[in-house]
C-alpha positions in Angstrom: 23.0 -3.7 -1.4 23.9 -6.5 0.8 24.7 -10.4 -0.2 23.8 -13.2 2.5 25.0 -16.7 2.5 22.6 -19.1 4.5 25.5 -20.9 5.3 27.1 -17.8 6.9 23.8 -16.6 9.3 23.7 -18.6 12.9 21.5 -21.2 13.2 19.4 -20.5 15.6 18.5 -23.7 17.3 14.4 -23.1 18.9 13.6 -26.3 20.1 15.1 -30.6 19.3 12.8 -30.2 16.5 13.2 -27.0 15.1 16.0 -24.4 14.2 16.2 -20.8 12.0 18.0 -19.2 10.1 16.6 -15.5 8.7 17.9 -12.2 7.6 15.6 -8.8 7.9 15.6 -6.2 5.6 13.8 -2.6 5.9 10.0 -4.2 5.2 10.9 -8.0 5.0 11.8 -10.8 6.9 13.3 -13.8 5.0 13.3 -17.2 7.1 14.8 -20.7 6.6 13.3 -23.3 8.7 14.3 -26.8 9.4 11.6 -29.0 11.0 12.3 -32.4 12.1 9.5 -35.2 11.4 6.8 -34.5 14.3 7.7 -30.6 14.9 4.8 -28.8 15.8 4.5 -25.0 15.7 1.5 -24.5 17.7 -1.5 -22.2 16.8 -0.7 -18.2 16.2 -1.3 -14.9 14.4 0.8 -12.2 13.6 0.6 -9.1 12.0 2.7 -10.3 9.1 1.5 -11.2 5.8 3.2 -15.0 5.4 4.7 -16.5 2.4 5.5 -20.3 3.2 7.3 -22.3 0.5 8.2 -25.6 1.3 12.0 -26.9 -0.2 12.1 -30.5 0.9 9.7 -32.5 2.9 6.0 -31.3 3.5 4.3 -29.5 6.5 0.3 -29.5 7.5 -1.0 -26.4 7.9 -4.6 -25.5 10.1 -5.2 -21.9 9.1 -8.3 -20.3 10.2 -9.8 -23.8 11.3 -8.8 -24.9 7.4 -6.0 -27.8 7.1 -3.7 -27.7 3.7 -0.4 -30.1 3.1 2.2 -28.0 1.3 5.2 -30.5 -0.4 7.9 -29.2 -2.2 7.6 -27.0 -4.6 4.2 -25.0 -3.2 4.1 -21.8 -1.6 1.4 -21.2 0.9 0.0 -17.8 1.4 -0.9 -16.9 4.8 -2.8 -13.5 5.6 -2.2 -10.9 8.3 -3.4 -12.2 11.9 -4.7 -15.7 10.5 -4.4 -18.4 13.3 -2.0 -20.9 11.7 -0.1 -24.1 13.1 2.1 -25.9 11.2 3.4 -29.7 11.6 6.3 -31.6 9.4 5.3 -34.6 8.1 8.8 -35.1 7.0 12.1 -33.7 7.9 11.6 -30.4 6.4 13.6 -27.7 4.7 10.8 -24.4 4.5 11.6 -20.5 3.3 9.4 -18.5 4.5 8.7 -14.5 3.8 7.3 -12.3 6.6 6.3 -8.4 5.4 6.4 -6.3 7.4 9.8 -7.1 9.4 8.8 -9.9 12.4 9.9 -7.4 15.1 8.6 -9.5 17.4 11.9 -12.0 16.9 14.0 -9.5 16.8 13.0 -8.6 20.4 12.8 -12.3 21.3 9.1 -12.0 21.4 8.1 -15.3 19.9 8.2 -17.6 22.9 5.1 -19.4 21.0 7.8 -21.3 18.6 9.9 -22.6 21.8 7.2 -24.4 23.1 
């Protein structure tokens, strides 16, 4: 057993628009996002089944060629190796839950968020 407080994990700052937070666990990943109004994560897949939930503000999603708002309060399910871009409409405050563990961060593989 292990508690977390968000306001204890580094920030991790990826670009002017965006910055992370996120703790892994055995077969989980659990993220905290902040997007700036006009952030744009640009198109890519992953292994990792996705579970975006969106806390304040409101991101557009394109996954697979379809486009989807999420506001507060929704969760947006994204499948294993699904093409997805995401873009805050609003200053945004997103959890998001990666299974398995987004190794690929860990080993500062993700070069797609920066950019």
């Amino acid at each position: 057993m292990q508690l977390y407080k968000w306001e204890e994990i580094e920030e991790e700052p990826i670009t002017d628009l965006l910055t992370r937070r996120y703790i892994s666990g055995e077969q989980i990943t659990l993220a905290r996002f902040f997007l700036k109004k006009g952030c744009f994560v640009e198109a890519h897949s992953h292994e990792n089944e996705q579970m975006s939930t969106v806390i304040t503000g409101a991101l557009k999603f394109v996954v697979d060629g379809n486009t989807i708002i999420v506001r507060a309060g929704e969760t947006l399910r994204i499948p294993p190796f699904s093409a997805h871009s995401a873009e805050a409409l609003e200053d945004t405050d997103a959890l998001d839950v990666f299974s398995p563990v987004r190794s690929d961060w860990i080993e500062g593989r993700d070069a797609y968020l920066r950019g």
